[in-house]
CHARMM-style PDB file with segment names, atoms N, HN, CA, C and O in Angstrom:
ATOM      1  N   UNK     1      -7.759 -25.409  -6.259  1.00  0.00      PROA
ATOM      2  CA  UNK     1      -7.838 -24.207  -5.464  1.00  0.00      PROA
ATOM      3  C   UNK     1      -7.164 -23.087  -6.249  1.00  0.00      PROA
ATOM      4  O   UNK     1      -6.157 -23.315  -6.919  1.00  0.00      PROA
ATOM      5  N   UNK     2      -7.788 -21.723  -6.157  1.00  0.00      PROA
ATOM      6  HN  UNK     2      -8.606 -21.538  -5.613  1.00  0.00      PROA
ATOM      7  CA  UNK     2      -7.172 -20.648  -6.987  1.00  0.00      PROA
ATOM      8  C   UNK     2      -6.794 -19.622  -6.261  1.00  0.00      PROA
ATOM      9  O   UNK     2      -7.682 -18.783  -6.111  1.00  0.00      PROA
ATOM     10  N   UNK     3      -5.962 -19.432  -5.843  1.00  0.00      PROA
ATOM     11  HN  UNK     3      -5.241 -20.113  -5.964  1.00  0.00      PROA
ATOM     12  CA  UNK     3      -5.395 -18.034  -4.860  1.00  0.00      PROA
ATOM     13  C   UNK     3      -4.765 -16.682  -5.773  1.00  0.00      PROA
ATOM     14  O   UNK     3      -3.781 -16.679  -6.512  1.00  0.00      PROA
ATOM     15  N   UNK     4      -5.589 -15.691  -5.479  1.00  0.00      PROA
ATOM     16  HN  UNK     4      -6.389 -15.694  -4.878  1.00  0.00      PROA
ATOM     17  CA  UNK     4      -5.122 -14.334  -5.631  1.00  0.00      PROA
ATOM     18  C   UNK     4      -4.349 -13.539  -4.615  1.00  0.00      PROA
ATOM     19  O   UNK     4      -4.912 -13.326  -3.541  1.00  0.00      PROA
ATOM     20  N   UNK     5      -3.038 -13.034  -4.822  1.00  0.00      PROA
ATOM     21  HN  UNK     5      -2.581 -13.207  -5.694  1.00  0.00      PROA
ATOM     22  CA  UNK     5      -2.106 -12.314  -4.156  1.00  0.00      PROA
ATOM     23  C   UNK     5      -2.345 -10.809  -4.551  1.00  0.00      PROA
ATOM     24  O   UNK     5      -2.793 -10.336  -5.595  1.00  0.00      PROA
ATOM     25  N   UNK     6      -1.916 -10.216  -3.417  1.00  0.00      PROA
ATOM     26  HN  UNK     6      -1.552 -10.600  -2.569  1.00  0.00      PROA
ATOM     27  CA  UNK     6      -2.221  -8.911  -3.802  1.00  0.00      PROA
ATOM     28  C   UNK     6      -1.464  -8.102  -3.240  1.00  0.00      PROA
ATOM     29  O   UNK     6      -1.188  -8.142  -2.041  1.00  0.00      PROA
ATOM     30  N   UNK     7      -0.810  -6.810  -4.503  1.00  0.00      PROA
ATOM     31  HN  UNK     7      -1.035  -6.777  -5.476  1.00  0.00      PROA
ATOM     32  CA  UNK     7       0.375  -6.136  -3.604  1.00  0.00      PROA
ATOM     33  C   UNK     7      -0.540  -4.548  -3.370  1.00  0.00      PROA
ATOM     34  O   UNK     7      -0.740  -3.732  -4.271  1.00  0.00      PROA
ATOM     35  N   UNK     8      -0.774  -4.477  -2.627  1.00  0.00      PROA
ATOM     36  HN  UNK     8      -0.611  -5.139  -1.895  1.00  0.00      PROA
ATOM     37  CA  UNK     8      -0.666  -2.859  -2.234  1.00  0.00      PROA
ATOM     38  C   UNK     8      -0.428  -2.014  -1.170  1.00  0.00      PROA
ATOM     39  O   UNK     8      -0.533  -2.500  -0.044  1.00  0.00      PROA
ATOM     40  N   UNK     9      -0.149  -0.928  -1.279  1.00  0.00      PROA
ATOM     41  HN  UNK     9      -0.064  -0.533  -2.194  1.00  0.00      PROA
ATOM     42  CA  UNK     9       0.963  -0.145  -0.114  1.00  0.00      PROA
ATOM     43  C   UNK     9       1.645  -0.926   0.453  1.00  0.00      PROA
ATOM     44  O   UNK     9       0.925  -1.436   1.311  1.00  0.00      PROA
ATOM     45  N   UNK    10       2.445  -1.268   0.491  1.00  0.00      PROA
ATOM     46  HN  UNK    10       3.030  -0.853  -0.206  1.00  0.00      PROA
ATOM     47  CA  UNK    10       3.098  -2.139   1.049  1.00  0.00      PROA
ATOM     48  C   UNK    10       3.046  -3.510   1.830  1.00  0.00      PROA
ATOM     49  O   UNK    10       3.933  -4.235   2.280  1.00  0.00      PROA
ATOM     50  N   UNK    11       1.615  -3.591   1.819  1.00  0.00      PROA
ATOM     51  HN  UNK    11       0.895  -3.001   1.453  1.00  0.00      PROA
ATOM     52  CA  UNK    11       0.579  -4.761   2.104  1.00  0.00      PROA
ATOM     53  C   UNK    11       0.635  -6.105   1.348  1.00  0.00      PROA
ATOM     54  O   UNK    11       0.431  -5.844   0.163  1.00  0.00      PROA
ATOM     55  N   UNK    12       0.828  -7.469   1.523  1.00  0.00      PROA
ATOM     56  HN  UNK    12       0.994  -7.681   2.486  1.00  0.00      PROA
ATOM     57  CA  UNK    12       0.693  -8.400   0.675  1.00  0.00      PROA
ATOM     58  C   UNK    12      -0.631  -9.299   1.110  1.00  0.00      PROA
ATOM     59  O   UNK    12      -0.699  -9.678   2.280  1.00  0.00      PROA
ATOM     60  N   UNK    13      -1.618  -9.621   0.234  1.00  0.00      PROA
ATOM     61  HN  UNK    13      -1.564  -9.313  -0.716  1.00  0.00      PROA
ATOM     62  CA  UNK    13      -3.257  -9.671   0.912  1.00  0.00      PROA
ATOM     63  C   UNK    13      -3.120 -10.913   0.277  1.00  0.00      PROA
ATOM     64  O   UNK    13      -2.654 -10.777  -0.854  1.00  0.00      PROA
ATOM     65  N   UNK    14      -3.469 -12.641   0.741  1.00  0.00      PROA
ATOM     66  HN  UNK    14      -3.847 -12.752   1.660  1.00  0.00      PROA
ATOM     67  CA  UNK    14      -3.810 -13.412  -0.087  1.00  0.00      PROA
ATOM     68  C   UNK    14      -5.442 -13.925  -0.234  1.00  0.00      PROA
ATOM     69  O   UNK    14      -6.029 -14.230   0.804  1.00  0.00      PROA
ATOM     70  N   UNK    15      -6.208 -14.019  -1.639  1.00  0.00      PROA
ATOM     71  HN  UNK    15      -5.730 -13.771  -2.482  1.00  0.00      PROA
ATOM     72  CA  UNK    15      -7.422 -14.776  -0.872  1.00  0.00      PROA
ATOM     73  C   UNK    15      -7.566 -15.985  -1.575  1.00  0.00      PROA
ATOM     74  O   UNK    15      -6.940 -16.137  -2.624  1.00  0.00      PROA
ATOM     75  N   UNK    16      -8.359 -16.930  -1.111  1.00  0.00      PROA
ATOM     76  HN  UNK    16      -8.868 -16.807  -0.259  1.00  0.00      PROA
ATOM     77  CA  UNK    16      -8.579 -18.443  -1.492  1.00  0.00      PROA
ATOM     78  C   UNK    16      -9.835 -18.837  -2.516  1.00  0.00      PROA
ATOM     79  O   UNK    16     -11.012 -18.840  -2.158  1.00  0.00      PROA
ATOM     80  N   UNK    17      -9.585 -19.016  -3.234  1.00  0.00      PROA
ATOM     81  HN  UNK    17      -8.629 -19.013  -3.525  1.00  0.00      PROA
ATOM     82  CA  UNK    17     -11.491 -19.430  -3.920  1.00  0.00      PROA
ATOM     83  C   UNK    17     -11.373 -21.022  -4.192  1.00  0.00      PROA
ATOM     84  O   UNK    17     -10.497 -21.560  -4.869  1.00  0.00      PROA
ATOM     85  N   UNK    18     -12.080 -21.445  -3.747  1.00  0.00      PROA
ATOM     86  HN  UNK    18     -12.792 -21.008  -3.197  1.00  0.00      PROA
ATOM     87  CA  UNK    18     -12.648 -23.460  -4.924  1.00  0.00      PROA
ATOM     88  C   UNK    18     -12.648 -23.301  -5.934  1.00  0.00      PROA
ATOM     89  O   UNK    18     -11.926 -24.036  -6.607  1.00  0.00      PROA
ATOM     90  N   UNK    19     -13.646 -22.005  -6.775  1.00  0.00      PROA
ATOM     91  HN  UNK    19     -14.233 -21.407  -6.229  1.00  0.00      PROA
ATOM     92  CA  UNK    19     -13.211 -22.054  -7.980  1.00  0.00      PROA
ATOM     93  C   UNK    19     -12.729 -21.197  -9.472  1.00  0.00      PROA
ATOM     94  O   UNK    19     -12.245 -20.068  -9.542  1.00  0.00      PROA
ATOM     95  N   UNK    20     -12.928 -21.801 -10.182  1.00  0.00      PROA
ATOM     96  HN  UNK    20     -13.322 -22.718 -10.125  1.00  0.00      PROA
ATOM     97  CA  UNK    20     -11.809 -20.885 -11.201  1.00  0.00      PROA
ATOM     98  C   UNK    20     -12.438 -19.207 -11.503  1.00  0.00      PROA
ATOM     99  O   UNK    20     -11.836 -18.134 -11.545  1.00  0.00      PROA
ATOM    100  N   UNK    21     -14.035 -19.574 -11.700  1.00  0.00      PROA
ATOM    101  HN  UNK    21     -14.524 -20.446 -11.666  1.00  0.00      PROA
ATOM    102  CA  UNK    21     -14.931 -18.840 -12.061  1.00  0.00      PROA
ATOM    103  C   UNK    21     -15.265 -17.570 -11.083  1.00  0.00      PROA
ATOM    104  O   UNK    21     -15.633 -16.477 -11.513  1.00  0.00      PROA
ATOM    105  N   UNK    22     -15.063 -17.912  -9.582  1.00  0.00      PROA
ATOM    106  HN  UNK    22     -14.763 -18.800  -9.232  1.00  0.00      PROA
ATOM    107  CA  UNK    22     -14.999 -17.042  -8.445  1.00  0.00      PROA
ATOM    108  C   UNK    22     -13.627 -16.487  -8.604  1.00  0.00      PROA
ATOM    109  O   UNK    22     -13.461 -15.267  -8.583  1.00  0.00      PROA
ATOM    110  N   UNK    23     -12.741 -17.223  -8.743  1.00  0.00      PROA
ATOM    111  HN  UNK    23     -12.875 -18.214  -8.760  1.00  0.00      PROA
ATOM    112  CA  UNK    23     -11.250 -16.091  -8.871  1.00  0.00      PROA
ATOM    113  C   UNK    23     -11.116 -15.288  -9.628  1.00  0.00      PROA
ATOM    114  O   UNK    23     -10.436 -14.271  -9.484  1.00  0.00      PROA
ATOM    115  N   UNK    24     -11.630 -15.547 -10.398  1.00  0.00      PROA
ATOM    116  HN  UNK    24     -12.182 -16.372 -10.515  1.00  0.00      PROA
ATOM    117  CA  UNK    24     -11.347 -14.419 -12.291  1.00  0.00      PROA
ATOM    118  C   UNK    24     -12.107 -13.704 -11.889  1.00  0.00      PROA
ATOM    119  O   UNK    24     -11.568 -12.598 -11.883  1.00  0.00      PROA
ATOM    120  N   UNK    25     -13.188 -13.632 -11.488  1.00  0.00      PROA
ATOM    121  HN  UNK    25     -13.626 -14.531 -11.494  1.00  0.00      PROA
ATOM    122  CA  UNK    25     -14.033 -12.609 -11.569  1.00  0.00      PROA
ATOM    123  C   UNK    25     -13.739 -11.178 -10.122  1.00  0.00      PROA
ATOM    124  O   UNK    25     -13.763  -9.950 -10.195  1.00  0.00      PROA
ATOM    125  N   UNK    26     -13.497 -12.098  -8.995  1.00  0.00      PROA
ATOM    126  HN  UNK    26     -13.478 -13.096  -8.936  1.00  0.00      PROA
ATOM    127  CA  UNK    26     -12.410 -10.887  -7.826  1.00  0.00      PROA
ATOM    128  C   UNK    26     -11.453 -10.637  -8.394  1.00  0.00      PROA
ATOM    129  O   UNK    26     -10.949  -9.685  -7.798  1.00  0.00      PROA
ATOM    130  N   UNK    27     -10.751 -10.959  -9.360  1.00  0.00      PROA
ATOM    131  HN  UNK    27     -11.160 -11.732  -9.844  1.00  0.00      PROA
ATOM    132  CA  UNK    27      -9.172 -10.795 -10.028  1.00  0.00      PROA
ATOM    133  C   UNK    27      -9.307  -9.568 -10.891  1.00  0.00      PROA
ATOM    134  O   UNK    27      -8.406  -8.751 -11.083  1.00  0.00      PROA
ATOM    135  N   UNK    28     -11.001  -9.502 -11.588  1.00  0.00      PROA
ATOM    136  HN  UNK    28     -11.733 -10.165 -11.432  1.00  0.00      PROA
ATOM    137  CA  UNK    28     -11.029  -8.547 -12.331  1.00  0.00      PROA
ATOM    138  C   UNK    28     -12.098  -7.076 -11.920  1.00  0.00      PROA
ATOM    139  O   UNK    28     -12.617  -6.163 -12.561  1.00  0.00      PROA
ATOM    140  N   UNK    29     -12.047  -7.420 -10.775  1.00  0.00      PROA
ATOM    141  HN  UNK    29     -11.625  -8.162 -10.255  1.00  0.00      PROA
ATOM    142  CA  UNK    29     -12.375  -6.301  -9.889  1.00  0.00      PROA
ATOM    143  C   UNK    29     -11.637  -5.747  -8.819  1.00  0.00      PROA
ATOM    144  O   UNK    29     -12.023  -4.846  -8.074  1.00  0.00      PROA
ATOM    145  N   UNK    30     -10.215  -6.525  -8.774  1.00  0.00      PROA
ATOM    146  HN  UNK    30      -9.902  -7.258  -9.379  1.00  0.00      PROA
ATOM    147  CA  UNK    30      -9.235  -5.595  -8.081  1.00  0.00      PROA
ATOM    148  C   UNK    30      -8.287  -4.986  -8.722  1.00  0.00      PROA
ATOM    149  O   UNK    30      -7.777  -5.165  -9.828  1.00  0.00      PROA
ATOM    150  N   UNK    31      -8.036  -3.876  -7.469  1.00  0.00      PROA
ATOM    151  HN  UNK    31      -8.450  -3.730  -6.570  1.00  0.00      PROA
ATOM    152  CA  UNK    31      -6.913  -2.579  -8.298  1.00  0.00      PROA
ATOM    153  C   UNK    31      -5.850  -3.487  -7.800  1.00  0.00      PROA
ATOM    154  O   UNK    31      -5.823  -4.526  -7.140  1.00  0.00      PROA
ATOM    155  N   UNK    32      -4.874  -2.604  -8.437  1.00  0.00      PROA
ATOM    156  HN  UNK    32      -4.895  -1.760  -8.973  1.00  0.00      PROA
ATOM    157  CA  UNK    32      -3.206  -2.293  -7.858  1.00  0.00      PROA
ATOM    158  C   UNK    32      -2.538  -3.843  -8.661  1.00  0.00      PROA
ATOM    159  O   UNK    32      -3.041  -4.287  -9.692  1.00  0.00      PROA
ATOM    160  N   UNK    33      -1.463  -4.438  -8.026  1.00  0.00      PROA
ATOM    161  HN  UNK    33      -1.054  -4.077  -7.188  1.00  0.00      PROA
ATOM    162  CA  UNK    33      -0.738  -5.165  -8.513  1.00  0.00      PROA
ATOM    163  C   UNK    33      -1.172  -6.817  -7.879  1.00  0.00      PROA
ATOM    164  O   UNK    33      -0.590  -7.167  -6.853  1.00  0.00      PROA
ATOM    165  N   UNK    34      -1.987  -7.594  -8.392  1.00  0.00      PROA
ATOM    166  HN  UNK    34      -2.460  -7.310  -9.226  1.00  0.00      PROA
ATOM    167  CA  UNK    34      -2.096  -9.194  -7.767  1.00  0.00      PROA
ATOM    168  C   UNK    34      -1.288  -9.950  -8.792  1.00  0.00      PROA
ATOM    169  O   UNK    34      -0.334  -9.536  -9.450  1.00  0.00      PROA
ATOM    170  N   UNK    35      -1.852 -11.132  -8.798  1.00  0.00      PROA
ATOM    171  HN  UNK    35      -2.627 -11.468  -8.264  1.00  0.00      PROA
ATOM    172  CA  UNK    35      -1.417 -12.113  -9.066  1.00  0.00      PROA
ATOM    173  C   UNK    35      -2.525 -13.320  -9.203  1.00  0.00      PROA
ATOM    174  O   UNK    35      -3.455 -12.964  -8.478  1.00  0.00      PROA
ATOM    175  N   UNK    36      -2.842 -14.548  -9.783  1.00  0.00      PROA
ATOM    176  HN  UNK    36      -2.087 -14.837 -10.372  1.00  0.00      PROA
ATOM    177  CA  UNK    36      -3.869 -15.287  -9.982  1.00  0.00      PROA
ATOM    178  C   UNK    36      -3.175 -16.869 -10.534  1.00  0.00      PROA
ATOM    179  O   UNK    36      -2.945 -17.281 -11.672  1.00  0.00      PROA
ATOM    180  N   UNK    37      -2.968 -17.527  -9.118  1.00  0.00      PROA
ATOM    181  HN  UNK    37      -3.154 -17.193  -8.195  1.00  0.00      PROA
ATOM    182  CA  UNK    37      -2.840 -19.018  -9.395  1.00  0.00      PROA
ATOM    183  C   UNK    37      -3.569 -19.865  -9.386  1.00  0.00      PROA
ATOM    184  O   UNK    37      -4.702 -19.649  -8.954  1.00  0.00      PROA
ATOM    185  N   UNK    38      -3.211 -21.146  -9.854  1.00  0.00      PROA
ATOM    186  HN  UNK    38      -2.291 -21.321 -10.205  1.00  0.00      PROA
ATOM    187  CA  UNK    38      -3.938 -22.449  -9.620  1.00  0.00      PROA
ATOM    188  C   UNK    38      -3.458 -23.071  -8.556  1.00  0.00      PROA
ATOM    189  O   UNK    38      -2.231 -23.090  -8.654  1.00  0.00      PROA
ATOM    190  N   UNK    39      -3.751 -23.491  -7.770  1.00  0.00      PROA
ATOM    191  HN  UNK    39      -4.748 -23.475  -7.691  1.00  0.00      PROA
ATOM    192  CA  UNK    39      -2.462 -24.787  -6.793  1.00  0.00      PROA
ATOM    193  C   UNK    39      -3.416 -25.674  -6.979  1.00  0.00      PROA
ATOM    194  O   UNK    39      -4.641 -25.559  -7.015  1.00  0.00      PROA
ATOM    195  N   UNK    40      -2.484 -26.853  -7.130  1.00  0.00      PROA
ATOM    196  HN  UNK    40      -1.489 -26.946  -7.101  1.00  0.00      PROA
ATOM    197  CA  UNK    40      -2.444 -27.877  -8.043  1.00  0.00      PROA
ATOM    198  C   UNK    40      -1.770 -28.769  -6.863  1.00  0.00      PROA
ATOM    199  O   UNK    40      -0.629 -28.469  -6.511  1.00  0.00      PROA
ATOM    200  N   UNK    41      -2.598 -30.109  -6.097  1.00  0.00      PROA
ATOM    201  HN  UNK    41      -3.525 -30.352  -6.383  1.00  0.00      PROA
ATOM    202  CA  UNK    41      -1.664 -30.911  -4.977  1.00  0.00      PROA
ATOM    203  C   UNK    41      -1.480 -32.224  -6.122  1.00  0.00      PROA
ATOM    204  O   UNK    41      -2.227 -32.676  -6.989  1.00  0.00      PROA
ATOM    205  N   UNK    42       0.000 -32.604  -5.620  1.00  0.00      PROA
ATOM    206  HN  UNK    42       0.607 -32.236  -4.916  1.00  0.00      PROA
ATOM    207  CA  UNK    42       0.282 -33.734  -6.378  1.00  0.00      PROA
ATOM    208  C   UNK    42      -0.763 -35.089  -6.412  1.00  0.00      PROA
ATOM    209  O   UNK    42      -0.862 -35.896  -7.337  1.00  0.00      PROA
ATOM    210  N   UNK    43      -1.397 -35.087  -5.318  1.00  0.00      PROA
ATOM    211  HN  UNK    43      -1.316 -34.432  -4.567  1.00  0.00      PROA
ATOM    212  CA  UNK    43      -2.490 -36.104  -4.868  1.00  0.00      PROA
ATOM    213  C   UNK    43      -3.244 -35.991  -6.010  1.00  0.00      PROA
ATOM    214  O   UNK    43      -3.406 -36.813  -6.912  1.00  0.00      PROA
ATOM    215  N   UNK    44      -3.784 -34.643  -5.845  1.00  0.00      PROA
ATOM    216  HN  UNK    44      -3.653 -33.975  -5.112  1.00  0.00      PROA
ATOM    217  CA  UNK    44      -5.196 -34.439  -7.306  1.00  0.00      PROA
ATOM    218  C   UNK    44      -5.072 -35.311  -8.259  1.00  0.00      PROA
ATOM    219  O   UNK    44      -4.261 -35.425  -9.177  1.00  0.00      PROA
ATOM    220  N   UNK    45      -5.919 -35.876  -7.949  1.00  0.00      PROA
ATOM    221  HN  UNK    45      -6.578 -35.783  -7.203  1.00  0.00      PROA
ATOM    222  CA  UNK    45      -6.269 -37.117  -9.371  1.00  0.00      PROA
ATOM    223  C   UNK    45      -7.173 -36.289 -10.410  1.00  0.00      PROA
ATOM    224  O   UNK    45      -7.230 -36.712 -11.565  1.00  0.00      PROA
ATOM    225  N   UNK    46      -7.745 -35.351 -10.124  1.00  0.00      PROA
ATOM    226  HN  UNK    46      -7.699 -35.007  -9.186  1.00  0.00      PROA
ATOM    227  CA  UNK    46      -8.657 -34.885 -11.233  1.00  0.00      PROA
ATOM    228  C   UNK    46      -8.271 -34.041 -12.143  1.00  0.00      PROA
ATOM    229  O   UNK    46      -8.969 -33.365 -12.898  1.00  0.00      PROA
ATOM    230  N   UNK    47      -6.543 -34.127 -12.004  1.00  0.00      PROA
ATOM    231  HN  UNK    47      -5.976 -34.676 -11.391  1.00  0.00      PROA
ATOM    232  CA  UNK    47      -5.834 -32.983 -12.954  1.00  0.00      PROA
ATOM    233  C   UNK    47      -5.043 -33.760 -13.941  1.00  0.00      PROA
ATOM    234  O   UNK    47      -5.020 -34.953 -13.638  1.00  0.00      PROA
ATOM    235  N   UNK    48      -4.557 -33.547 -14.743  1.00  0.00      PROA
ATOM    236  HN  UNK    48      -4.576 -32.578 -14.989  1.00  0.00      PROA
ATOM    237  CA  UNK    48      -3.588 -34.139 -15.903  1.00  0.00      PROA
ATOM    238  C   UNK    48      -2.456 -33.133 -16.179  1.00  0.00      PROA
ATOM    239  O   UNK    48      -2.786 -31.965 -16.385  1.00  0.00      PROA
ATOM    240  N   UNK    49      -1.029 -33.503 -16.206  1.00  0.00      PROA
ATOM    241  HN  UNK    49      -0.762 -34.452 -16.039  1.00  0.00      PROA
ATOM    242  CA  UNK    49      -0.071 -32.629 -16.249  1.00  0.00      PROA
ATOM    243  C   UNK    49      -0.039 -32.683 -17.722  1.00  0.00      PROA
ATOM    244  O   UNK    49      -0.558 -33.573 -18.396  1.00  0.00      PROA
ATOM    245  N   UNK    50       0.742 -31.455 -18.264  1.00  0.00      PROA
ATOM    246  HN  UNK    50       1.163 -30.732 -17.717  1.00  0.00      PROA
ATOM    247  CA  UNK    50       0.728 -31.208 -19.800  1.00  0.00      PROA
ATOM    248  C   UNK    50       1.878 -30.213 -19.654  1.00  0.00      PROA
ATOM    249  O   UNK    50       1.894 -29.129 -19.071  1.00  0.00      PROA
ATOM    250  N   UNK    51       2.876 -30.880 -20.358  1.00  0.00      PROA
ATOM    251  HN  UNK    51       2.863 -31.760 -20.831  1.00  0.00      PROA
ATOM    252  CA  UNK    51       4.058 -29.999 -20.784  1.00  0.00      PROA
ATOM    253  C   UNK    51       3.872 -28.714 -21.513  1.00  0.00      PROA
ATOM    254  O   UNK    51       3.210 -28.524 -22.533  1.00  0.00      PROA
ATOM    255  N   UNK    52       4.564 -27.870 -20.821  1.00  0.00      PROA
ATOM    256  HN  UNK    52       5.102 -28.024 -19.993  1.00  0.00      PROA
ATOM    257  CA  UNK    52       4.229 -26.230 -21.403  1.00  0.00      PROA
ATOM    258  C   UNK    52       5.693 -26.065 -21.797  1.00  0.00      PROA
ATOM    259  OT1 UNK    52       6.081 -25.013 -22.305  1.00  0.00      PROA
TER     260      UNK     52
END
């Protein structure tokens, strides 16, 4: 799941996408100040952790 946060006027807006390809692309059509995560549930078997 990929959630974009979003700061404006004093407003904090979150939205949800399934996938990576739908988030980037609202991420790069909004103004002002967001933000662009992954959430990642420990359950997910279809992920692999990798030391950063």
């Amino acid at each position: 799941m990929w959630v974009i946060t979003s700061y404006s006027n004093s407003n904090i807006t979150m939205y949800e996408f399934d996938s990576e390809e739908d988030a980037r692309g609202a991420f790069n059509n909004m103004e002002g100040c967001r933000i662009l995560s992954e959430i990642v549930y420990f359950t997910d078997q279809s992920r692999e952790l990798v030391p950063v």
